[in-house]
C-alpha positions as CSV (number, residue, x, y, z in Angstrom):
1,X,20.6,3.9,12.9
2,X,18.5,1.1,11.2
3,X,15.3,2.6,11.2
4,X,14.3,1.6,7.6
5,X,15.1,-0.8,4.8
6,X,14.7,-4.6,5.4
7,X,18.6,-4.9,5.6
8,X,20.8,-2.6,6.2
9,X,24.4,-1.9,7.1
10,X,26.0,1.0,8.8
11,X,29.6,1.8,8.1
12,X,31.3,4.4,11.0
13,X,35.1,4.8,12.0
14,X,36.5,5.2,15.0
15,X,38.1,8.1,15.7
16,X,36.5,10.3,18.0
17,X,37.6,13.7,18.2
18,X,36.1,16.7,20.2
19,X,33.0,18.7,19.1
20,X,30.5,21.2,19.4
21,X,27.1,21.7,19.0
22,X,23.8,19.6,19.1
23,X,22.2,16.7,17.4
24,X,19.2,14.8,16.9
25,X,20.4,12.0,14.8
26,X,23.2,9.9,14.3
27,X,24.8,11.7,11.2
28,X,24.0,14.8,13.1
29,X,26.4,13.8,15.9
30,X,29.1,12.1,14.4
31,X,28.5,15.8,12.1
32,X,28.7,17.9,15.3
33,X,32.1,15.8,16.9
34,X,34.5,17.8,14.5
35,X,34.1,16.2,12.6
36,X,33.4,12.9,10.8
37,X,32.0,12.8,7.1
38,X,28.6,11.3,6.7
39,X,26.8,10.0,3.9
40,X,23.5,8.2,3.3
41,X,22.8,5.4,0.5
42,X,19.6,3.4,-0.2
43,X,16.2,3.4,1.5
44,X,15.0,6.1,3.5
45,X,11.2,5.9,3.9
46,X,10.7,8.8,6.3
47,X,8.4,11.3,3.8
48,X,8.5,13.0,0.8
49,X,8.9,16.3,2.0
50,X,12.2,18.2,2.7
51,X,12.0,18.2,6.1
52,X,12.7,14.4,6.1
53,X,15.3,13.9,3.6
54,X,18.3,12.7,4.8
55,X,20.7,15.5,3.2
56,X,18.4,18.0,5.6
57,X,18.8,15.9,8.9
58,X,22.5,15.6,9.4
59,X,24.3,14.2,6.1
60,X,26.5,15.8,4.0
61,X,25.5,13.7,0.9
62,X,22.2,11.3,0.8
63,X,21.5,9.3,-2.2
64,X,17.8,8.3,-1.0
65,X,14.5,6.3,-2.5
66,X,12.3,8.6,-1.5
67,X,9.2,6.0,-0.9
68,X,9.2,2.4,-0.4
69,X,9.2,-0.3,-1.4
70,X,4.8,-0.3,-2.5
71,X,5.9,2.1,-5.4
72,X,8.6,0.4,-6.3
73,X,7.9,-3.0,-6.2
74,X,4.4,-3.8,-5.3
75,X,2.1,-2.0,-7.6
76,X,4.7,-0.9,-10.8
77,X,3.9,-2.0,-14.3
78,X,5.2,-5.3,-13.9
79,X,4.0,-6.2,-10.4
80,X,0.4,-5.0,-11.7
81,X,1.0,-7.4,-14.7
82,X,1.9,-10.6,-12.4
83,X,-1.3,-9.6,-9.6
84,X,1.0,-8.0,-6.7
85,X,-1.1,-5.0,-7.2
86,X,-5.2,-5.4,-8.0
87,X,-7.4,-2.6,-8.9
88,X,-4.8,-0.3,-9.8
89,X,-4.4,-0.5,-14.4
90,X,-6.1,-4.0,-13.9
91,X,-9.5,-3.1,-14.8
92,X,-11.9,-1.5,-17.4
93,X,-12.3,2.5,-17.5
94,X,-15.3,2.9,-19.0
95,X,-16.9,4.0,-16.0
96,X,-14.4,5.9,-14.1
97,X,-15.5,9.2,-12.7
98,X,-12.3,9.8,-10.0
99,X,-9.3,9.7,-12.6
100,X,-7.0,10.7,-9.2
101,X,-8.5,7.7,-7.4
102,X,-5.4,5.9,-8.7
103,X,-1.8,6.6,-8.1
104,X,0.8,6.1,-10.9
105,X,4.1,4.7,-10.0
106,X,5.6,6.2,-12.7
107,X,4.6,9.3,-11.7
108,X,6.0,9.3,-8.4
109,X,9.3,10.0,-7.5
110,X,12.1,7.5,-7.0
111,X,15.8,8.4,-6.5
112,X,17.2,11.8,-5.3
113,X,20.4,13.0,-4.5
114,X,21.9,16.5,-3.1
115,X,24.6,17.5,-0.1
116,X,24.0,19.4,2.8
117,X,22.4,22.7,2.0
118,X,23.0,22.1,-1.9
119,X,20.7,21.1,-4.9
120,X,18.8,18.3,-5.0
121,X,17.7,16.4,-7.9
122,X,16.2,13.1,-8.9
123,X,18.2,10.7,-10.9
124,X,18.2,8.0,-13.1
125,X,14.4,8.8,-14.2
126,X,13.2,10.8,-17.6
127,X,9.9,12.2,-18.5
128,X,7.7,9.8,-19.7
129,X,9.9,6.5,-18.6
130,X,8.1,3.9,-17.2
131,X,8.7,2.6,-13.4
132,X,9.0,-1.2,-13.9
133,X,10.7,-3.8,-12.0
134,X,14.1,-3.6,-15.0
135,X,14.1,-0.3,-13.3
136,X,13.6,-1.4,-9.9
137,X,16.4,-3.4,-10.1
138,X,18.9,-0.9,-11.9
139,X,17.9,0.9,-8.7
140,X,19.3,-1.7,-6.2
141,X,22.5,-2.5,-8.3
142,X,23.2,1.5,-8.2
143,X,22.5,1.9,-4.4
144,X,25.6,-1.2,-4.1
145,X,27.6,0.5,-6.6
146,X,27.2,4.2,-5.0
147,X,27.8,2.7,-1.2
148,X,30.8,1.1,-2.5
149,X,32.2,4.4,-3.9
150,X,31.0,6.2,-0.9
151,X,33.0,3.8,0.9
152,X,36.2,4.0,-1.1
153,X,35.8,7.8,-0.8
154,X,35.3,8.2,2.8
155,X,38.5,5.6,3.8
156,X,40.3,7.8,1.7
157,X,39.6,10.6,3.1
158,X,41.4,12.7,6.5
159,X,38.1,12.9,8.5
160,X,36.6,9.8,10.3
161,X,33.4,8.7,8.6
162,X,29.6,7.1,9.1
163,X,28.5,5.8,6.1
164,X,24.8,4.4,6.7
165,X,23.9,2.1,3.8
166,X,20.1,0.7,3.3
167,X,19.8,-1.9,0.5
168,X,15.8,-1.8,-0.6
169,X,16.2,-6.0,-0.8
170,X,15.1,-8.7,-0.5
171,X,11.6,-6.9,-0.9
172,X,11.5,-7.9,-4.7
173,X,7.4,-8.9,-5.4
174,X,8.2,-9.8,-9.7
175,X,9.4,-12.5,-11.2
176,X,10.2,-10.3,-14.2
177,X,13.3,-9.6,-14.7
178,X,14.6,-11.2,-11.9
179,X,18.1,-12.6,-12.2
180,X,21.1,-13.4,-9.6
181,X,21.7,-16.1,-7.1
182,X,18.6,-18.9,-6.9
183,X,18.4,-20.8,-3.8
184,X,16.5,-24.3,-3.2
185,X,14.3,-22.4,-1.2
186,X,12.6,-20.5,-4.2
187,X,11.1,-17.4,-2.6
188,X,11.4,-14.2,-4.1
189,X,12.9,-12.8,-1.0
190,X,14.9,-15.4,0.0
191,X,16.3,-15.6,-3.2
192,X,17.4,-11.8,-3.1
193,X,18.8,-12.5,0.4
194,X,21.4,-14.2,-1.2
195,X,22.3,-11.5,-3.3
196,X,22.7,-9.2,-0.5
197,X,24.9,-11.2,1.3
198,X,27.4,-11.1,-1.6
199,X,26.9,-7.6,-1.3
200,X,27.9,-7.3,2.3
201,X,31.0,-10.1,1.3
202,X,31.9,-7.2,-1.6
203,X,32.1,-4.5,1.2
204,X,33.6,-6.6,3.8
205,X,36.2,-7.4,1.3
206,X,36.8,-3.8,0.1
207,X,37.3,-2.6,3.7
208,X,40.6,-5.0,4.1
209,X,41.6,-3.4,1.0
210,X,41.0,0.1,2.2
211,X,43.0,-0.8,5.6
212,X,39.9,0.3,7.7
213,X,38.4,-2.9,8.5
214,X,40.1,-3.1,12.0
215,X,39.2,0.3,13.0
216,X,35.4,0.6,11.8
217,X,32.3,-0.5,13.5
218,X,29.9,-2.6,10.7
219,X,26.3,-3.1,12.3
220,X,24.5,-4.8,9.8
221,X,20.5,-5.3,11.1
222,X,16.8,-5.7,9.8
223,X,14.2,-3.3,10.7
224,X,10.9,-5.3,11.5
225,X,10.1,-8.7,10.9
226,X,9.1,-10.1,7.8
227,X,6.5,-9.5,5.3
228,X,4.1,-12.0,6.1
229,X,1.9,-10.5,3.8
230,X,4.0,-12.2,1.0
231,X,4.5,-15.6,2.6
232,X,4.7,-18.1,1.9
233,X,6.3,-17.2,-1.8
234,X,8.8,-15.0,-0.1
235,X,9.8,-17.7,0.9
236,X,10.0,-16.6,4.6
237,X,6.9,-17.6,7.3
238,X,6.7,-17.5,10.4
239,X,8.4,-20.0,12.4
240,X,9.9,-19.3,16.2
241,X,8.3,-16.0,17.2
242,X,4.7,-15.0,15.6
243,X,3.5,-12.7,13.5
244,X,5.7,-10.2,11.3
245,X,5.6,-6.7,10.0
246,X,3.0,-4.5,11.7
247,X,2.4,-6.9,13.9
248,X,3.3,-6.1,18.0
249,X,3.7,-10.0,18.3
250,X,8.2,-10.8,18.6
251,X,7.7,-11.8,15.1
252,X,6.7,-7.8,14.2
253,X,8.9,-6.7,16.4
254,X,12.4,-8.6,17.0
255,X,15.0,-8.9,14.0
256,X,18.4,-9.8,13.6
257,X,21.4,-7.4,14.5
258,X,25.1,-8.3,14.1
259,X,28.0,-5.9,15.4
260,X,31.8,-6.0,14.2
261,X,34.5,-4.2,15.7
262,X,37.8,-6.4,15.4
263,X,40.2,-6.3,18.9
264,X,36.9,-4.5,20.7
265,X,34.1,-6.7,20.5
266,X,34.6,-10.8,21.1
267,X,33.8,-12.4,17.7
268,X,31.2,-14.8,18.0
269,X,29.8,-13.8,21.0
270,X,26.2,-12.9,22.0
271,X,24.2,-11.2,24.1
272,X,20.9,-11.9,24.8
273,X,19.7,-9.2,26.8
274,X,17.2,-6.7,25.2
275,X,18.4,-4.2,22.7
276,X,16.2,-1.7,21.5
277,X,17.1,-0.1,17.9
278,X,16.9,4.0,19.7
279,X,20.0,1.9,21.3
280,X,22.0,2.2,18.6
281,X,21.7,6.2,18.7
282,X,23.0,6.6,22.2
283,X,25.5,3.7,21.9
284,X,27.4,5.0,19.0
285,X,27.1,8.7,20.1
286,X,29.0,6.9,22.9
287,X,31.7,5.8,21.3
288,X,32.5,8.1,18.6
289,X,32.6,10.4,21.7
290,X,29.9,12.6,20.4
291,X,27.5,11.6,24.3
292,X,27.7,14.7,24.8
293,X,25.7,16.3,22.0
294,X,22.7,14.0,22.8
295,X,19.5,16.5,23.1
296,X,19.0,16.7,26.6
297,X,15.4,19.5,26.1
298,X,13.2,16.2,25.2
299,X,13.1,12.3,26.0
300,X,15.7,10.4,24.3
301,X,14.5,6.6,24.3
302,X,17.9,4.6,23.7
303,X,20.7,3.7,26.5
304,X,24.1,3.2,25.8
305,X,25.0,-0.3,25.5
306,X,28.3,-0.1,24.9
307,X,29.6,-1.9,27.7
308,X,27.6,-4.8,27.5
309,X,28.8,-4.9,24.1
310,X,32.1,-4.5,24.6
311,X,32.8,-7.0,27.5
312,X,30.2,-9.3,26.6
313,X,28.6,-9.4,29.4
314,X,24.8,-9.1,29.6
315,X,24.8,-8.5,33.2
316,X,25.9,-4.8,31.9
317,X,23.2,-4.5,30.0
318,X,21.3,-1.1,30.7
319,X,17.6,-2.3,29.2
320,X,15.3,-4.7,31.4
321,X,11.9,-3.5,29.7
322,X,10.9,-2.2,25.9
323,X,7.1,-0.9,25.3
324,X,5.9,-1.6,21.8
325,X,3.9,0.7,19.6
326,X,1.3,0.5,16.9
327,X,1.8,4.5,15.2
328,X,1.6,6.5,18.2
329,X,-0.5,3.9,20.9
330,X,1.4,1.5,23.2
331,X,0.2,-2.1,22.6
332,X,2.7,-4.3,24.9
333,X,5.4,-4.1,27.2
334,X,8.0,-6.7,28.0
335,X,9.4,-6.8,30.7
336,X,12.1,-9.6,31.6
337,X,10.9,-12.8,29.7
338,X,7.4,-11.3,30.4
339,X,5.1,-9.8,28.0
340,X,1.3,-7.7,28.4
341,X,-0.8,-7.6,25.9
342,X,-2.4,-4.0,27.0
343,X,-6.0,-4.1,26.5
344,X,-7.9,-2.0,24.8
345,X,-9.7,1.4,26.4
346,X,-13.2,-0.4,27.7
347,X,-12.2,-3.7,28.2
348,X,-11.6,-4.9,31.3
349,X,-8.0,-4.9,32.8
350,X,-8.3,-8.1,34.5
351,X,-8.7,-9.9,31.0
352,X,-5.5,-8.8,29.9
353,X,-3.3,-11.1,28.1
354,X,0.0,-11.9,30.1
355,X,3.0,-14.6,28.3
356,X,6.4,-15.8,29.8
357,X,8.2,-15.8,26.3
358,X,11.0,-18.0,27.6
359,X,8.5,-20.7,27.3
360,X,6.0,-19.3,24.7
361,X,7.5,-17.8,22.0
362,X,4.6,-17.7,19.4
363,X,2.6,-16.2,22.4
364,X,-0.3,-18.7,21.9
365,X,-0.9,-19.6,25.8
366,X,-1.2,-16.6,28.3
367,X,-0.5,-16.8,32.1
368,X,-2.5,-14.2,33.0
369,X,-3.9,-15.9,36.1
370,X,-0.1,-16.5,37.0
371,X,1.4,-13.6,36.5
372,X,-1.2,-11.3,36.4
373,X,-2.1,-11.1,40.2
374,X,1.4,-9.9,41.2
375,X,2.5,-8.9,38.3
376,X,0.0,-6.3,36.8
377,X,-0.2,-3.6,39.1
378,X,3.8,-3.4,38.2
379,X,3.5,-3.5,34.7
380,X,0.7,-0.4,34.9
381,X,3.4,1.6,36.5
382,X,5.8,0.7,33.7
383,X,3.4,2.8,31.4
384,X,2.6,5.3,33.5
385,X,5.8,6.6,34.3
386,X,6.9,6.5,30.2
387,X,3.4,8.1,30.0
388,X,4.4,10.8,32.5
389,X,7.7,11.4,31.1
390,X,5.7,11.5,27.9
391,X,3.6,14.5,29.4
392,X,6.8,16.2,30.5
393,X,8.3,16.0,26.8
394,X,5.9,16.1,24.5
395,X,6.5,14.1,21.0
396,X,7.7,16.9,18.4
397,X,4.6,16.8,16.0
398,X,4.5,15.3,12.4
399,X,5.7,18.0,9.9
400,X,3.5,19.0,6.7
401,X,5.0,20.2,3.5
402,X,4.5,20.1,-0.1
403,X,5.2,16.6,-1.9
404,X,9.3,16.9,-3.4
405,X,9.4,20.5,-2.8
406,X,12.9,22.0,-3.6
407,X,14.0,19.0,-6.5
408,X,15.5,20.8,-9.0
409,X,14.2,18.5,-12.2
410,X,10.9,17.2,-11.5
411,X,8.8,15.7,-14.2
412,X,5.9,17.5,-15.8
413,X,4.1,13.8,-14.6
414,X,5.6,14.1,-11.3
415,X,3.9,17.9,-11.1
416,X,0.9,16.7,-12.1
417,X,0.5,14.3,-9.1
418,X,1.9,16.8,-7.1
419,X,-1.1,19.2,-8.0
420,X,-3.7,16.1,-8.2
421,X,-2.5,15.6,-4.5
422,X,-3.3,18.9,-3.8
423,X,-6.8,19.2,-4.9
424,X,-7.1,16.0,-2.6
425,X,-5.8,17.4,0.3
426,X,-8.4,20.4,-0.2
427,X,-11.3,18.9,-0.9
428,X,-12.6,18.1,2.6
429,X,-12.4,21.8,3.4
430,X,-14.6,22.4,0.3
């Protein structure tokens, strides 16, 4: 579902049909349930090898950045220029030995595009253009452009559909270039907010048009919290919950989700209980009658919520607890209105931080004395039973490839990194 892009909407019919086969991702079941079309637009952020491209994990067409939003918009030309980006072309040569020490935006690359078990190639980039924000944001107007067409394209057609749609904004670091809604607010992300709301207004729109609005499920959702990196001229900070992205704090951690499904889900209603984005897997799979394809040979995290969402009622909720990682180490666990702080290997247990988050949101004032002395032992049984389940299925290991193996047209600058990486990669063995 939303597992990258700082806003993103998902776009899926209704119309479940019977299927066959297995699946490990959305696209792949809604592929597998005979059959709906599926297509990918926008961010993807999960690798630059093959094996993570969207086209190769479910889709049957992916138009994809294939890294994020640091190429893109933090250390370009222009966001080197304006001091997003230090020590990259800011500085003087002359006594350089490591000419690889420095990556080249330009050399990198940015948009790709291919079906299902077809060519792939990158688009909207020539040999020896410069990656700038101008580019940048011809990027983010052809990502709304293509998701509209995709959209057009798929209501059109005789097979049900999942269109999953990633815009790369509001990250936008440059004042250069920048044009679009303002807002009194000022912030370079708050500014491009705006402009992705009249985005979602254009799709919204188009789907009345199209006659599917009252028959599609629209999930529009972030994916972390914000960049407090870039704050305060974002123009976001921290307010309610603390902290933002990386951070295990609610403010890394909780974003915003909104769910439409006119006649089946209560407008303007809300449920509070806790929803974890692996949710949205399992839910969906659920109701575009594709449950049964869910992997059953390893741990699935998410649990269908589709009843709570359907008849608003948070007593059906299925989730009571979430644990919270940093990469691949558990760092909290709520539980309730509850939350541990797990402490780190040495330290002693009885230290560890415990907050009620119905009554401290930012997490500043911990209860461990409170909560701690009934409350522990139950919380380390939490972790050892997802630890133990852990044990039973084993994580599928990281894959390792070769840097935009398989594109078609790749720039003699792209290469060049390509082999630069390379002789990296090597050198500790050396």
């Amino acid at each position: 579902m939303s597992f990258a892009g700082e806003t993103s909407s998902t776009y899926t019919s209704m119309r479940p049909r019977k299927s066959s086969g297995n699946c490990a991702s959305i696209a792949a079941c809604r592929s597998a349930a005979d059959r709906y079309a599926t297509s990918h637009i926008g961010k993807w952020h999960m690798g630059d090898i093959p094996e993570s491209w969207a086209m190769n994990n479910g889709f049957d067409y992916a138009q994809m950045a294939v890294h994020q939003q640091g190429q893109l918009t933090i250390f370009n030309d222009d966001a080197i220029f304006e001091g997003v980006s230090l020590g990259n072309a800011d500085y003087v040569p002359t006594y350089t030995i490591d000419s690889n020490f420095r990556p080249d935006a330009s050399a990198m690359m940015t948009t790709i595009e291919g079906e299902a078990g077809g060519p792939i190639h990158e688009i909207r980039m020539e040999a020896g253009e410069r990656w700038n924000s101008e580019k940048y944001n011809e990027m983010n107007q052809a990502f709304q452009d293509k998701a509209m067409q995709e959209l057009a394209r798929l209501a059109g057609g005789e097979e049900p559909f999942f269109l999953q749609y990633w815009p790369l904004l509001p990250l936008d670091n440059t004042r250069a270039g920048r044009d679009g809604p303002q807002s009194p607010n000022g912030g370079l992300y708050a500014d491009k907010m705006q402009l992705v709301d009249e985005w979602l207004g254009a799709m919204f729109a188009s789907m009345e048009e199209l006659g599917v609005a009252d028959n599609t499920i629209v999930i529009v959702m972030g994916d972390n919290g914000h960049f407090t990196k870039y704050s305060p001229q974002s123009g976001y900070t921290p307010m309610i919950f603390r902290g933002g992205k990386t951070d295990t704090t609610e403010g890394g951690v909780r974003t915003d989700a909104f769910i439409r499904w006119p006649g089946m889900i209560e407008a303007d209603s809300l449920l509070n209980s806790i929803v974890h984005v692996s949710d949205m897997y399992t839910t969906l799979a659920r109701l575009a009658g594709a449950d049964q394809f869910i992997p059953r040979d390893r741990l699935v995290d998410g649990v269908d919520q589709s009843a709570a969402l359907l008849f608003s009622d948070e007593q059906k909720a299925r989730r009571d607890h979430i644990i919270i990682y940093s990469n691949d180490k558990p760092k909290a666990i709520v539980k309730d209105q509850l939350k541990l702080k797990l402490p780190p290997p040495g330290e002693n247990p009885i230290v560890a931080k415990f907050y009620n988050l119905y009554h401290d949101t930012r997490e500043e004032y911990s209860v461990s004395t409170e909560v701690g002395a009934w409350g522990g032992q139950e919380f380390v049984r939490i972790l050892n039973r997802h630890m133990a389940r852990k044990e039973l299925y084993p994580d599928t290991p990281p894959a390792f490839g070769m840097p935009y193996e398989g594109v078609e047209n790749i720039r003699p600058e792209t290469q060049a990194a390509v082999n630069a990486y390379v002789v990296r990669r090597e050198a500790p063995k050396q």
